[in-house]
C-alpha positions in Angstrom: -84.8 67.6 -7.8 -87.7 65.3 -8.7 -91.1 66.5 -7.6 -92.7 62.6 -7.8 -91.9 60.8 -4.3 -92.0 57.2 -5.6 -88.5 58.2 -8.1 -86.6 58.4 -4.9 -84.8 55.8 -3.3 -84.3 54.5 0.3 -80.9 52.9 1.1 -81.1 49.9 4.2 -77.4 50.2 5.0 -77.4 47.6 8.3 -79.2 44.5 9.0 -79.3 42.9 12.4 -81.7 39.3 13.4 -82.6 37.5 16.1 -84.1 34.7 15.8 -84.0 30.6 17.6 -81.7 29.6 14.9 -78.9 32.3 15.4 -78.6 36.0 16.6 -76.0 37.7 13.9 -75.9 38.5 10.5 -72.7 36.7 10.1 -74.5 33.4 10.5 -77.6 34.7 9.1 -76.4 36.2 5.3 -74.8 32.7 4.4 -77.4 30.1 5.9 -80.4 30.0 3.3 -80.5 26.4 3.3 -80.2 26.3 7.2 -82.5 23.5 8.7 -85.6 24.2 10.5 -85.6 21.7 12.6 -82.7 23.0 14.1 -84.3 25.9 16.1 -86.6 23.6 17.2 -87.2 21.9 20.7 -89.2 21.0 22.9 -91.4 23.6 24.5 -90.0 24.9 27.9 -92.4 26.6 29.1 -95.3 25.5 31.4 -97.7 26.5 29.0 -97.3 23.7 26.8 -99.8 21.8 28.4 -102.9 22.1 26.7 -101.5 22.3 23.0 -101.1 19.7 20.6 -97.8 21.1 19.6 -95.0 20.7 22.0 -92.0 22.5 20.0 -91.1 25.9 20.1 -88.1 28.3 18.2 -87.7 29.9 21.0 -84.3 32.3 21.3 -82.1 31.1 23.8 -79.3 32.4 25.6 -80.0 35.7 24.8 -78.3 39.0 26.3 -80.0 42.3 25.3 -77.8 44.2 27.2 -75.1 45.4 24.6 -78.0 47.2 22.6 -79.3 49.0 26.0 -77.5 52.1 28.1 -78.4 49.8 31.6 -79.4 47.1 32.7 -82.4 48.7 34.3 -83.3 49.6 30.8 -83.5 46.0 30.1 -86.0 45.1 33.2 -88.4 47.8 31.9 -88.6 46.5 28.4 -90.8 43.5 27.0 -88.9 40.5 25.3 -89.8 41.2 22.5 -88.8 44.8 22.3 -85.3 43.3 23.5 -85.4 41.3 20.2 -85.6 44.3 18.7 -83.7 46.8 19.8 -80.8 43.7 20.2 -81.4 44.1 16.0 -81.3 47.6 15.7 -78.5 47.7 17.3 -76.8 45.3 15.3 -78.1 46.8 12.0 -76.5 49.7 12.9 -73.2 48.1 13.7 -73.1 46.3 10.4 -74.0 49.4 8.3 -71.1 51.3 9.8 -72.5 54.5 10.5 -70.6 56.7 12.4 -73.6 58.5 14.3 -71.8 61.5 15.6 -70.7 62.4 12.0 -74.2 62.1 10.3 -77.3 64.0 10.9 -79.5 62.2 12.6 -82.6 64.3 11.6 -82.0 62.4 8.2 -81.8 58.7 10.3 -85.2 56.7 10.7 -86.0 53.9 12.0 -88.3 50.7 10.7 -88.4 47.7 13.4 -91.1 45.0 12.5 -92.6 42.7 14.9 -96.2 40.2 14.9 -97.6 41.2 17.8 -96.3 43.4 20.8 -95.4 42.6 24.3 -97.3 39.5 24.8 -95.5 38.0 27.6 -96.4 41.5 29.5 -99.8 41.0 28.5 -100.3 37.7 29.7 -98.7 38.3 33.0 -100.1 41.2 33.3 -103.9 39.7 33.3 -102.9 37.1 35.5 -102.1 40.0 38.4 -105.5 41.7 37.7 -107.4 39.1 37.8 -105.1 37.4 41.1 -104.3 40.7 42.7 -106.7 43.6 41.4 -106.2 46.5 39.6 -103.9 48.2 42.2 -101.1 46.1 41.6 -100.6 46.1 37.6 -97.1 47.6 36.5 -96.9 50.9 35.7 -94.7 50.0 32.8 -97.4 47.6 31.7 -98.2 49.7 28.6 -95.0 50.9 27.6 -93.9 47.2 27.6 -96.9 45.4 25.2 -97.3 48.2 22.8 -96.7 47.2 19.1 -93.8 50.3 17.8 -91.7 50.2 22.0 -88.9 48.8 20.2 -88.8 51.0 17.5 -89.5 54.0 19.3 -86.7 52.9 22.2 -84.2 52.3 19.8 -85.2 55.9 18.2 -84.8 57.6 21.5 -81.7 55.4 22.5 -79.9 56.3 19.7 -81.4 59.7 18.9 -82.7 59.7 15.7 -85.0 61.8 14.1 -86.1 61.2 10.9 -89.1 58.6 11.0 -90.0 55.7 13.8 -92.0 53.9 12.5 -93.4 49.9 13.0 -94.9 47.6 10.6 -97.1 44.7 12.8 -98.0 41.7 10.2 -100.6 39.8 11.2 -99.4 36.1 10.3 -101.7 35.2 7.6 -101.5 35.8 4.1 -103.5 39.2 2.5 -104.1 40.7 -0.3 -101.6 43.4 -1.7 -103.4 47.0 -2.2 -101.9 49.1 -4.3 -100.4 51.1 -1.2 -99.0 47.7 0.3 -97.0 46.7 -2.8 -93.7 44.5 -1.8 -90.8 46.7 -3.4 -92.5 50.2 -3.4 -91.0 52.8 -1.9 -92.1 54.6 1.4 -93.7 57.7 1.4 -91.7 58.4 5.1 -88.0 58.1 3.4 -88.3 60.9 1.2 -86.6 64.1 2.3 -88.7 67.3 2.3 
């Protein structure tokens, strides 16, 4: 057994997207040269308004309810975390991974998003400042935090290992030596 963490290796064995383009991997693994412009149209949402820009990417006709045990489940999550979990669920489908024959202490989980539930936030500040304090969701929390659809998808699916979620902010930064694309994660190895 090697005593040095970084000579052990990690093995993704499912992918899953979503994304205003397309929502499987099928259409996703054989689409590099896919056109932008595409995915784009114009914005639908009222909020357009007061920006320059008036095209979005946004994902459309999209059910998150195959990657959730109810639909209930669904209401209490944030869009976003639906995007998420909706990936998760089809990495795991395309890795194969017959979860009742592996040990899911072994089984992490790595969901990456921008930003967390945004939409919650938003709406949730307009009923604050509308309707007071007394009427904010009780879900509103569990809904805009960053890691909800990684941790959902953990609990959802029961695994063990690691839940863990990487938020990017969208512009470009230096690589530290513990941020290196390519280097393995310190969470992966086994113990």
């Amino acid at each position: 057994m090697t005593s040095n963490w970084t000579d052990r290796r990690v093995v993704i064995t499912g992918l899953g997207v979503v994304d205003a383009a397309r929502t499987s991997t099928r259409c996703f693994s054989g689409t590099a040269s896919f056109p932008a412009s595409a995915a784009l149209t114009a914005s639908p949402r009222s909020t357009r308004r007061p920006f320059a820009t008036q095209v979005a990417g946004e994902v459309k006709n999209f059910d998150p309810l195959p990657a959730f045990p109810s639909p209930k489940e669904v209401r209490r999550t944030d869009r976003y975390s639906q995007f998420g979990i909706f990936a998760g669920h089809q990495a795991l489908l395309d890795s194969g991974l017959d979860l009742g024959r592996e040990n899911r202490d072994e089984i992490g989980v790595i969901i990456g998003s921008g930003i967390g539930g945004l939409s919650t936030t938003t709406e949730q500040l307009k009923i604050l400042l509308e309707r007071g304090p007394d009427r904010l969701s009780p879900f509103m929390i569990p809904m805009l935090i960053g890691n909800m659809a990684s941790g959902t998808f953990s609990m959802y699916k029961d695994l063990r290992r690691a839940e863990l979620c990487h938020l990017a902010p969208p512009v470009p930064r230096p690589i530290t030596p513990s941020a290196k694309p390519g280097a393995p994660s310190k969470w992966a190895t086994r113990r």
